[in-house]
C-alpha positions in Angstrom: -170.8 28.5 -82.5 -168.3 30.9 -84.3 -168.8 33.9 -82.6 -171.9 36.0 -82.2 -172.1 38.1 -85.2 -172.6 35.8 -87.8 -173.3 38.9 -90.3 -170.1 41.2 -91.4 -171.1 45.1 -92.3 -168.7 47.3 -93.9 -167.8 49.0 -90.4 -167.2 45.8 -88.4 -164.9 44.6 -91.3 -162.8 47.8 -91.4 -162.5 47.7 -87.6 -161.4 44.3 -87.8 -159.1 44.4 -90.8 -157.5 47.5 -89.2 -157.0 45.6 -85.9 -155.4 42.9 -87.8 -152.8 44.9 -89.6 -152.0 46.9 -86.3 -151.8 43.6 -84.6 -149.2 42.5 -87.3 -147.7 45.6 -87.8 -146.8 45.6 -84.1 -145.6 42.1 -84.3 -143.4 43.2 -86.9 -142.2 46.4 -84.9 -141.2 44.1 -82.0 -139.5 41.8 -84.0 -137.6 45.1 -85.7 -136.6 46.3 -82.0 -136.7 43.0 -79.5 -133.2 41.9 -78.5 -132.7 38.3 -79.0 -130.2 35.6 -79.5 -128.1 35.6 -82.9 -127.8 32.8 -85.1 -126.8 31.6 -88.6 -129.3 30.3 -91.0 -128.3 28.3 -93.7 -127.1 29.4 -97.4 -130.3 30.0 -98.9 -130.6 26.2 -99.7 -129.0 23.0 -98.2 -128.9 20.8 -101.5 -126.8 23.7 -103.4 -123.3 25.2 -102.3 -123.4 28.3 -100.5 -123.8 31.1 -102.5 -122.8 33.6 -100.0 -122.3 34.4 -96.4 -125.1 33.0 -94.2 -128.1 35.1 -93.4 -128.5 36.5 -89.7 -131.4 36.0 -87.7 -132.5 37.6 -84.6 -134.4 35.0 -82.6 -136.8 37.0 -79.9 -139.7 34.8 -81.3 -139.8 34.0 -77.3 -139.7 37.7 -76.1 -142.3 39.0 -78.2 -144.8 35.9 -77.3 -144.1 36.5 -73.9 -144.6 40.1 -73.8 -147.9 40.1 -76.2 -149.0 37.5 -73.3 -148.6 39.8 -71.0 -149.7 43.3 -72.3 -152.8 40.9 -73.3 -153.2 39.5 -69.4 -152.8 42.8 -67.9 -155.9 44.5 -70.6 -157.9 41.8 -69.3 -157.1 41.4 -65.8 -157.7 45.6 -65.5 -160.9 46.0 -67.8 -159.2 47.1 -70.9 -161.0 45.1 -72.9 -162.2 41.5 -73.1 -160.5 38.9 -75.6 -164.3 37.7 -76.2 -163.9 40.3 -79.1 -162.3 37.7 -80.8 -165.2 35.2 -80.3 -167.4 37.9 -81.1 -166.1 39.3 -84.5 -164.8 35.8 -85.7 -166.1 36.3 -89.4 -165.0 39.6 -89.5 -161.4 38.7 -88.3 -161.5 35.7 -91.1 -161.9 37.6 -93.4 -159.9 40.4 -93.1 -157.0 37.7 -92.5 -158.2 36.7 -96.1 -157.9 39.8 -97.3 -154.2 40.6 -95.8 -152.8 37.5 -97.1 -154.1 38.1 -100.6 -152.2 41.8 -100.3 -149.0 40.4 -99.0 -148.9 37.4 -101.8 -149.3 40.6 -104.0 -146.1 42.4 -102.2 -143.6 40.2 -102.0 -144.5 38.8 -105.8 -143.8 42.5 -106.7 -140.7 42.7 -104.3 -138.9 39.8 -106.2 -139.9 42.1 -109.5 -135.9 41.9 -110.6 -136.1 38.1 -111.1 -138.6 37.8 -114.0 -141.5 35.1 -114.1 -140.5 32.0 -115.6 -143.2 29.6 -114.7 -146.4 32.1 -115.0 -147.3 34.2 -113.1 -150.4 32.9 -111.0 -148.1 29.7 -110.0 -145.4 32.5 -108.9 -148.2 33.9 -106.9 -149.1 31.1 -105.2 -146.0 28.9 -104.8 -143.7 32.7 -104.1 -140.8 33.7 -106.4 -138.6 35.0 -103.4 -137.0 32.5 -101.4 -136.7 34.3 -97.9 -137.5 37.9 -98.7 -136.7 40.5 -95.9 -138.2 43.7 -95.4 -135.7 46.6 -93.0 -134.0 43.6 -92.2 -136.3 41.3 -91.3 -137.0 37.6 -92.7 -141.2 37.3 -93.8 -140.9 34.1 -94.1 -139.9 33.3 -90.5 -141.8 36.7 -89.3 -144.9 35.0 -90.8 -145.0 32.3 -87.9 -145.0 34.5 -85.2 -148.6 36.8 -86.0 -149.6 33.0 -87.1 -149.2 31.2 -83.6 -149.5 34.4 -81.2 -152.9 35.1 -83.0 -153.6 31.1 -82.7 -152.8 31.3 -78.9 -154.6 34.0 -78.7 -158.0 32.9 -80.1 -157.7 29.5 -78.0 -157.1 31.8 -75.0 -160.6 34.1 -75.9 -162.4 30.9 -76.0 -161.8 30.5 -72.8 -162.5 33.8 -71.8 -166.2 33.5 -73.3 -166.8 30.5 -71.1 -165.6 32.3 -67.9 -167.9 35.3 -68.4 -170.7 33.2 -70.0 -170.4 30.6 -67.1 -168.3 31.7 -64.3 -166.1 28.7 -64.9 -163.8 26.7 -66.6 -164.2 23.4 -67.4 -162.1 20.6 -67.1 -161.3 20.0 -70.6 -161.1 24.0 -71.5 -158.1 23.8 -69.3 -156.5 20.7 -70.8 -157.3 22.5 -74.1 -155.6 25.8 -73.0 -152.7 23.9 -70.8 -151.7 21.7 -74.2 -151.7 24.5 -76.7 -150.0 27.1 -74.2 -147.3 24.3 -73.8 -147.1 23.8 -77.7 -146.8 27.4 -78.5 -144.4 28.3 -75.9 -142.0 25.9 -76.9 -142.2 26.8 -80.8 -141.0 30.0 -79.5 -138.5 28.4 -77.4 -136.5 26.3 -80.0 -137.5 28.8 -83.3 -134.1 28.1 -84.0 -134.7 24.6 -85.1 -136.8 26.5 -88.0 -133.9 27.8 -89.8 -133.2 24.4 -91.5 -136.4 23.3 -91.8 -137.4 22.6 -95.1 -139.9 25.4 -95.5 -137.6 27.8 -95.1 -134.4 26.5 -96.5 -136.5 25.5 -100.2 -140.0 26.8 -99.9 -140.8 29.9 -101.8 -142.9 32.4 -99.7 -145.8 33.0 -101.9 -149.9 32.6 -101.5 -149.5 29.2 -100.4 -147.3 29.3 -97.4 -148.5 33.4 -96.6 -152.5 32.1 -96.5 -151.3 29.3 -94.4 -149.6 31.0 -91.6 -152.0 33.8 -91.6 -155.4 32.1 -92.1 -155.2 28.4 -92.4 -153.2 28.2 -88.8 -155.2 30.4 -86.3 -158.8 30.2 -87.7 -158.6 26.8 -88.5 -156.0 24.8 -85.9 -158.0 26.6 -83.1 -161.7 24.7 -84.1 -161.2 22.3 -81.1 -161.9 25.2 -78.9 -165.1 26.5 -80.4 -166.7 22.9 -79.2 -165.1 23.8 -76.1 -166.8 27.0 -74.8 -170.5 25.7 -74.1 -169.2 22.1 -73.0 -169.1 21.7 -69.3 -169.6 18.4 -67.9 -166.5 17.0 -66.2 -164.0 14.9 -67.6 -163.2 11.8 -65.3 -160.1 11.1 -63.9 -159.3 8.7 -66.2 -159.7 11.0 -69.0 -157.5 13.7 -68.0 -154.9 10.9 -67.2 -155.2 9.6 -70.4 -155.6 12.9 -72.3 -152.6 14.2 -70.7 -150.1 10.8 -71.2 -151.2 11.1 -75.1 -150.5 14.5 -75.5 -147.0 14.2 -73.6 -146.0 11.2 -75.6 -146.7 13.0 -78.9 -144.9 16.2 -77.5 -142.0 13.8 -77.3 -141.7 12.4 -80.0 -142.2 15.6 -81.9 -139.9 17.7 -80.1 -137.6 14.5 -79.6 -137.3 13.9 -83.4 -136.6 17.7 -84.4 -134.2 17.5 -81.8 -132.0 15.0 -82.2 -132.3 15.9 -86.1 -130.9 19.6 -85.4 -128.4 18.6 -83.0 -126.9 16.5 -85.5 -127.0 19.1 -88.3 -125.3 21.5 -85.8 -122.9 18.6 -84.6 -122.1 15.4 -86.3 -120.4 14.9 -83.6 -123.2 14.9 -80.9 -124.1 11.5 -78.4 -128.2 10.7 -78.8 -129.6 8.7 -76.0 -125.8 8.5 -74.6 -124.2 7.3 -77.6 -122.7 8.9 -80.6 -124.4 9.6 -83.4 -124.5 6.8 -85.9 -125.0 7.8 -89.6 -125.5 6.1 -93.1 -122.5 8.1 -94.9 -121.7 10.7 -92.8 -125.1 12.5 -93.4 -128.2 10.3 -92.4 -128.9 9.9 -89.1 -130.1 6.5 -87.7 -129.3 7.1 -83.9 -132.4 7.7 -81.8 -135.9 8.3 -82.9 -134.5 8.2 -86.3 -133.8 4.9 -86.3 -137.3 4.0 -85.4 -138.6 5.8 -87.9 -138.0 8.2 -90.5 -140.6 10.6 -90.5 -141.6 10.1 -86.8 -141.5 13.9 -85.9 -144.0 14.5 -88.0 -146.0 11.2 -86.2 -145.5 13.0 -82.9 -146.9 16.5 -83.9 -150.9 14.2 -85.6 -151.0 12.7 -81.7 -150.7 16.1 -80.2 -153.6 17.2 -82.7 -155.5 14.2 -81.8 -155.0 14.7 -78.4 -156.2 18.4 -78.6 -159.4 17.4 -80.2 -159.8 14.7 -78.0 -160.5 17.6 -75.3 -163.6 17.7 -76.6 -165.3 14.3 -76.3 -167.3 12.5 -79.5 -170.8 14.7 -79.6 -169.1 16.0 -83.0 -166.7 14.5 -85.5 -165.8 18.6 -86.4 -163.0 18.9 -84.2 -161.6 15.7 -85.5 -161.2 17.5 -89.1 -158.2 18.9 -87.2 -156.1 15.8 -86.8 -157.6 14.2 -90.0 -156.3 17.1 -91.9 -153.0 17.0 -90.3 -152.5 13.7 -91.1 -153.3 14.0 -94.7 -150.9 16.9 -94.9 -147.9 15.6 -93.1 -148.3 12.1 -95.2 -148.3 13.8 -98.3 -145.3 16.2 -96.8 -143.1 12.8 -95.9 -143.7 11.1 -99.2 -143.2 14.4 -100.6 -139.6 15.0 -98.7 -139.0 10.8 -99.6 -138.9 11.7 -103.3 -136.2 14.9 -102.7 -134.3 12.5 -100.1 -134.0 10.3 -103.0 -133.1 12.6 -105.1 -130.7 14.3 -103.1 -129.0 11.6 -101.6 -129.3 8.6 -104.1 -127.7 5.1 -102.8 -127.3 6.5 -99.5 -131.4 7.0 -98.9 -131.7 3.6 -100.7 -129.2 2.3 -97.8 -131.5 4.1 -95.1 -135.1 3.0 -96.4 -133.7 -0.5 -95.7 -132.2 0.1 -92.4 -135.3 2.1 -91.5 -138.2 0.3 -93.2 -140.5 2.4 -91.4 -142.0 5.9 -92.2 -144.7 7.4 -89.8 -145.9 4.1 -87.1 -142.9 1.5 -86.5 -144.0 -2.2 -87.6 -146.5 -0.5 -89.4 -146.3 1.9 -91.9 
């Protein structure tokens, strides 16, 4: 199921750990170089006052997903080479992802060496000592997503690729699978500007736990609905691809609805949500909208579009449902998680909210 070569020798896991730190490194390069809009992140941390002049980023997420797309298309279309090499050398690819995250934790513990450890130095490893460290200018922590969802895309799209040149086809649900993802990735890269005041990067610490996440945990493991994909190919009814596709559009909306509304307000007070202005609970929460439904429905919206991906691949297997099931336990721990800051943070005012908005992840529900 995971590739062909099930065994890893020394050469194949040189070739593949220097593929994956050229494929990085050129990530990296392009997001050096690319042009792209400018904008203003916050001041290193939304609960304390600025302690300086917001950092800069360069947003060409977009541009360099794009362009990887294409030099990728254009290899494949003319012969170059065949993203089956990804199917093939899966193990390999694993681990040297392993191994790269477990060097970079290293790095950027030892670039933060002028602030000394003060809560040991294995929990500094793995929770990160540096706030947003930049290296020649650029943000890792916000760099880290892009080698983390192009190298997801791209290992969704080789799965595809192996069932073309295995079958001379594509199934029905390989190209709901491929349509969803594209559509999810693509439009990452179109609003990364919502990231920059998300919490992960206005008060997570980049250390082992968020670097082995975006370079492991994301592209080997988000992509398992596709591996039950490539040797499935009976047809989907009508019904099903209706169905399938309604799910995954309602999710979609609600996700990208949610963080939305959320950033327009934190650009804007002053902003109109579904053609009204935005109401508020003091001036600062925001109960117009989706957020008044709900107060952790973004995250609601993003466990359908999982579901929905792993629906693609029927019920033969309760694998791919690991996907969405570990979602869900990660976004519920996330929004009690974020409950207990809010509270913190806020005080009376969140109090004032949980009773206006009873509701956290299903309205009327829970």
């Amino acid at each position: 199921m995971l590739g062909s070569n099930s065994t890893i020798d020394l050469a194949t896991l040189a070739e593949a750990m220097g593929g994956v730190v050229v494929f990085i490194g050129l990530l990296f390069l392009g997001s050096r170089l690319l042009p792209g809009r400018r904008a203003l992140g916050p001041s290193l941390h939304e609960q304390r006052p600025p302690s300086g002049a917001p950092p800069v980023y360069v947003l060409n997420g977009l541009s360099l997903f794009l362009l990887t797309g294409l030099i990728v298309a254009l290899g494949q279309w003319l012969g170059g080479y065949s993203l089956a090499t990804l199917n093939r050398h899966f193990p390999a690819l694993l681990c040297a992802a392993n191994v790269w995250a477990l060097a970079l934790t290293g790095a950027v513990f030892l670039m933060a060496r002028a602030t000394p450890p003060r809560n040991g130095v294995l929990r500094e490893l793995f929770f990160g000592r540096a706030l947003n460290p930049r290296l020649w200018g650029v943000d890792l922590k916000l760099f880290s997503y892009r080698p983390s969802l192009i190298g997801l895309g791209l290992l969704n799209a080789s799965f595809a690729v192996v069932q073309y040149e295995t079958y001379g086809t594509l199934s029905t649900a390989m190209v709901l699978y491929q349509g969803f993802t594209l559509v999810y990735l693509f439009n990452y890269f179109q609003f990364e500007h919502g990231m920059l005041h998300t919490w992960d990067m206005v008060a997570e610490r980049f250390g082992g736990m968020l670097i082995w996440g975006d370079y492991v945990l994301v592209p080997f493991f988000y992509s398992l609905p596709g591996w039950f994909l490539v040797h499935r190919l009976e047809p989907l009814p009508a019904w099903a691809v209706v169905g399938l596709t309604g799910l995954f559009l309602f999710g979609f909306w609600l996700f990208r609805g949610a963080n939305g509304q959320k950033h327009r307000f934190k650009l804007d007070p002053a902003t109109r949500i579904w053609g009204r202005p935005a109401e508020t609970i003091g001036g600062r929460l925001l109960v117009s909208g989706l957020w008044g439904l709900g107060r952790h429905l973004n995250y609601s919206g993003e466990i359908v579009i999982y579901l929905a991906f792993a629906l693609t691949t029927g019920f033969d297997s309760a694998v791919p449902y690991l996907l969405p099931a570990w979602l869900g336990a990660l976004l519920l721990h996330r929004a009690r998680r974020d409950e207990r800051r809010c509270r913190a943070k806020y005080g009376d005012l969140w109090t004032q909210y949980t009773r206006r908005v009873p509701f956290r992840l299903l309205p009327l529900v829970y």
